[in-house]
C-alpha positions as CSV (number, residue, x, y, z in Angstrom):
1,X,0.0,0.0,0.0
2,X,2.8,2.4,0.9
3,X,4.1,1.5,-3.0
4,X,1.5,2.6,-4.3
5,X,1.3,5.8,-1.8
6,X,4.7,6.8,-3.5
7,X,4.4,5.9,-6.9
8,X,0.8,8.3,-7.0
9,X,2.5,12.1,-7.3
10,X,4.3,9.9,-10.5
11,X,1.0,8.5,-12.2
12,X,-0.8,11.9,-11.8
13,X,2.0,14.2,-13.2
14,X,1.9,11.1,-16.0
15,X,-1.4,11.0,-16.5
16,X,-3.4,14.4,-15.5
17,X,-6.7,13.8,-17.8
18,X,-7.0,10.5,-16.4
19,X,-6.7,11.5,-13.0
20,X,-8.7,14.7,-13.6
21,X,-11.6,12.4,-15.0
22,X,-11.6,10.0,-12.1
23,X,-11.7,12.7,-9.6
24,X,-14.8,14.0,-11.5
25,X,-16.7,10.6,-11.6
26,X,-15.7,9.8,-7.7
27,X,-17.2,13.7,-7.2
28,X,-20.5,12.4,-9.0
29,X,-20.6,9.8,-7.6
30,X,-20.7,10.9,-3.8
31,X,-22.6,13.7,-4.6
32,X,-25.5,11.3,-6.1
33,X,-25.4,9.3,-2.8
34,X,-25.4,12.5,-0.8
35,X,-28.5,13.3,-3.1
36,X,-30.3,9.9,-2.8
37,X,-29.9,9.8,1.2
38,X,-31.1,13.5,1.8
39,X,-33.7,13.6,-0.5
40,X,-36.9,12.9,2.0
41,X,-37.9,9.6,0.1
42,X,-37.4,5.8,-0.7
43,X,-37.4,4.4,-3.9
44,X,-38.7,0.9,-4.0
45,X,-38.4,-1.8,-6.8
46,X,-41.8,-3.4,-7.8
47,X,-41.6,-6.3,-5.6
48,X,-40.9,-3.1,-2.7
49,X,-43.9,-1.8,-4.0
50,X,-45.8,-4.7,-4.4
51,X,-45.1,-5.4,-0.8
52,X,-46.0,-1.7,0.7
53,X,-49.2,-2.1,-0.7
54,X,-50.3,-5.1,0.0
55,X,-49.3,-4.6,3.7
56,X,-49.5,-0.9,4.5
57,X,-52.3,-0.2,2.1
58,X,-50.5,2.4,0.3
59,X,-52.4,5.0,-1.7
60,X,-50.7,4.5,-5.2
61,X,-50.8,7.7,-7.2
62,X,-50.0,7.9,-10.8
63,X,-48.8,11.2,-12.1
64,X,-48.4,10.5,-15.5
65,X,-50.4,12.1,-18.3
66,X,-53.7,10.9,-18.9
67,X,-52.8,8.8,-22.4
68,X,-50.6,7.0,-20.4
69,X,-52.6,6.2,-17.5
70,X,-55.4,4.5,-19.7
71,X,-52.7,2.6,-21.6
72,X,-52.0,0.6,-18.2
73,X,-51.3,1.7,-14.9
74,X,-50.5,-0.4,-11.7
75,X,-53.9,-2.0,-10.0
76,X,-55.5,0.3,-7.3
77,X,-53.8,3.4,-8.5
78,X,-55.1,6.8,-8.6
79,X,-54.5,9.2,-11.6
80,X,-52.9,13.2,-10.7
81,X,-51.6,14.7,-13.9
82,X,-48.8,16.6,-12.7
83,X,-49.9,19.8,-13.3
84,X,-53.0,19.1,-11.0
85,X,-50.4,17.8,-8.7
86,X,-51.1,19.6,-5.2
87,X,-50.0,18.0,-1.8
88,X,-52.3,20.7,0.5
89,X,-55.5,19.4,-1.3
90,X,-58.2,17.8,0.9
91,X,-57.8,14.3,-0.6
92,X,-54.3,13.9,0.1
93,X,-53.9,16.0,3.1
94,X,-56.1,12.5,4.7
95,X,-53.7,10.5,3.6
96,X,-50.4,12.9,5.6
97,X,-49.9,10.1,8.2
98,X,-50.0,7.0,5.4
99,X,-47.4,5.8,3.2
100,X,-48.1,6.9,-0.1
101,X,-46.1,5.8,-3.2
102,X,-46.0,7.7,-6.4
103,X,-44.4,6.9,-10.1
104,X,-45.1,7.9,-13.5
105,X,-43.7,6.2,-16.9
106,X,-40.3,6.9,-16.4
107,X,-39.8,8.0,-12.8
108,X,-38.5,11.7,-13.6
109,X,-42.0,13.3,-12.4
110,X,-42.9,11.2,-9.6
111,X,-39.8,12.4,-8.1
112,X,-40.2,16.0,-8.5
113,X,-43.8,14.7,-6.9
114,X,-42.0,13.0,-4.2
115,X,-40.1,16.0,-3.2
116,X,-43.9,18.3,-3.0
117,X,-45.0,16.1,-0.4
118,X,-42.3,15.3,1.8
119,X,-42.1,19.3,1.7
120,X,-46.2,19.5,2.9
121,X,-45.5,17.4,5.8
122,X,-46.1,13.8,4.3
123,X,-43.8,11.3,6.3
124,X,-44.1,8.2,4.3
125,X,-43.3,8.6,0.6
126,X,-42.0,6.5,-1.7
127,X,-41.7,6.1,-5.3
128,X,-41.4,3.3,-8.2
129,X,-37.9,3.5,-8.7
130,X,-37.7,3.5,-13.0
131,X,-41.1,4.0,-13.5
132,X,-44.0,2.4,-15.4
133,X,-41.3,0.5,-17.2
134,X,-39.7,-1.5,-14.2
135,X,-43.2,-2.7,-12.8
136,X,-44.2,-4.0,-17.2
137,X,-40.5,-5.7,-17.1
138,X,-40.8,-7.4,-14.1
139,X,-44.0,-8.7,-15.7
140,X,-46.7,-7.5,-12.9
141,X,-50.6,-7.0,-14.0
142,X,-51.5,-3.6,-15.4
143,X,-55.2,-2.4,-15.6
144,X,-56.3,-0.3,-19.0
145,X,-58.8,3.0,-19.0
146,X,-60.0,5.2,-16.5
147,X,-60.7,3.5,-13.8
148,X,-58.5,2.2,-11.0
149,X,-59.1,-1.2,-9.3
C-alpha cells in the first residue's frame, strides 16, 4: 500500500486527464449518494412496491399524463396529472400520516412529486424506482382505462 502511496504524485503528473476524469466521476458519484440519502424519500423496486401495498395499504398515485394512464397503470392506483399535482388538497392532506407511493412512466416526475409532499409534511413517501417501465419488465398485471381497481 505504501508503493502505491509513493508511486501516485508519479502517475498523476503522467497522466493528469486520467486523474482529472476519475476525480470528477468519484465527485458524481458521492454527490449522487449525498442526493439519494437527503432527498426525503425511498425508492422501492416493484416487488418493494408490491409489498408496501399489500401490507401498509398504500395510496398509489400515478402522475403521468392521462394517455398514459389509460394505456396501463398499476392495479388500485389513482390518476394526478402533474400539473394538477397539489400535496395541501383535501384528498391527500387525509392521507399525511399514510405511506403513499408515487411513479409515473419513467420516474422523472414522480420524483419531482415525491419532493412536494415530503415538503407538505407527508412522512411516508416512496416512489417506483424506473417507473412504469420497471413494474411492465418485471411482468406485474397492469389495468387499461379510467378506472382504478
Amino acid at each position: 500500500m505504501s508503493e502505491i502511496l509513493q508511486r501516485l504524485p508519479e502517475f498523476i503528473g503522467n497522466h493528469p486527464f486520467l486523474s482529472f476524469g476519475f476525480l470528477g466521476v468519484l465527485a458524481a458519484v458521492i454527490a449522487g449518494e449525498f442526493s439519494r440519502l437527503t432527498r426525503g424519500y425511498k425508492a422501492l423496486t416493484p416487488a418493494g412496491l408490491t409489498q408496501l401495498i399489500n401490507r401498509d395499504n398504500a395510496l398509489l398515485i400515478d402522475v403521468s399524463s392521462i394517455q398514459d394512464y389509460e394505456k396501463g397503470h398499476v392495479p388500485g392506483a389513482r390518476h394526478v396529472a402533474m400539473s394538477q399535482f397539489d400535496p395541501e388538497s383535501k384528498d391527500l392532506a387525509k392521507a399525511r400520516d399514510l405511506p403513499v407511493a408515487i411513479y409515473c412512466k419513467t420516474g422523472q416526475s414522480a420524483g419531482t412529486a415525491a419532493k412536494r409532499l415530503k415538503k407538505a409534511g407527508f412522512s411516508k413517501v416512496y416512489t417506483l424506482d424506473g417507473g412504469l417501465r420497471t413494474w411492465v419488465e418485471a411482468q406485474l398485471p397492469l389495468v387499461k382505462g379510467r378506472s382504478a381497481s
